[in-house]
N, C-alpha and C positions, 0 to 999 in steps of 0.2 A: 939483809934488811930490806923490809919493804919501802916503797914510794908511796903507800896507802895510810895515811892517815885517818883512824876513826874513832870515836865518838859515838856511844850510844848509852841512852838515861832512860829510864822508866818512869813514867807519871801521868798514875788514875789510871791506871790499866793497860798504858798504852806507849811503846818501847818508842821511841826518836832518835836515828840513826843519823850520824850527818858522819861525812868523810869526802876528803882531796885526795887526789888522786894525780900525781906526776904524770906526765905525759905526752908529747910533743903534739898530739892533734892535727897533722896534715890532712889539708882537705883535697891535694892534688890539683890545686889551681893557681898556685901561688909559684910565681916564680922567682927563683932566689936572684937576688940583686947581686951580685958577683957575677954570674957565670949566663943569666937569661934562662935559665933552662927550669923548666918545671922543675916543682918540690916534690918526689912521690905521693903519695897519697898514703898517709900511715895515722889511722884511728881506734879507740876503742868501737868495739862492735857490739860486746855483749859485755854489761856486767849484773853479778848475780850475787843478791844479801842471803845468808842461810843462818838461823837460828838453831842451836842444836841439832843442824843439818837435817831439817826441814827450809827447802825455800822459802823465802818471805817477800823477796822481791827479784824482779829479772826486768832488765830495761837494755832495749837494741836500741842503739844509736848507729850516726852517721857521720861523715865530716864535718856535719854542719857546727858540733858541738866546741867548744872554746879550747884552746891549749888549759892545760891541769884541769881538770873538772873539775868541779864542785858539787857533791850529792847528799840529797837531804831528804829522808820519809819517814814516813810513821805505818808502826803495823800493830795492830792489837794481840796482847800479851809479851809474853816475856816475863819472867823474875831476874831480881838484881844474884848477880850472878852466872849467868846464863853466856856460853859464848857467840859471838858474833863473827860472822865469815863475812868479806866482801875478796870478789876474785872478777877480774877482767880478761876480756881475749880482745885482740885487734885483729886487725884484718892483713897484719902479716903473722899470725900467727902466734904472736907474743901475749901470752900471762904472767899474771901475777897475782898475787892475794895476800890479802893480811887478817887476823884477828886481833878481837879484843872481847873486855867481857861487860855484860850492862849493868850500868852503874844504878 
């Protein structure tokens, strides 16, 4: 099971993708209160929407981004029905990805 939650609705032309996304968001600067010691630094780096696997959106981030994200666009087209891909990589090397289809 994924940690990806999404949401995507069609209206007047134009698909509105919104989805949360689990995810610890280390920015490497934070040090844990226990031990003193730096947090690694562990973020999404790349995440990428694909409509009937055509891209539709690609957004690089950094640590600056919140723990669990929160993401939300709009792309012209789409029909109800249609699947929706959203897939992340971090910067240790971890993906994941979920579907769903537009409502």
């Amino acid at each position: 099971m994924s940690d990806i939650k999404i949401r995507a609705k069609l209206k007047d032309g134009e698909t509105e993708v919104k989805c949360l996304m689990s995810h610890p968001m280390e920015t490497g600067l934070r040090k844990d209160s226990k031990t003193g010691e730096l947090v690694p630094a562990h973020f999404i780096q790349e995440v990428v929407c694909k409509s009937k696997d055509q891209v539709v959106m690609t957004a690089n981030w950094s640590g600056g981004i919140s723990k669990n994200p929160y993401l939300a666009f709009k792309f012209k087209g789409g029909e109800v029905g249609d699947p929706i891909e959203i897939t992340w990589t971090d910067n240790m090397g971890e993906t994941q990805n979920a579907a769903d289809k537009i409502t």
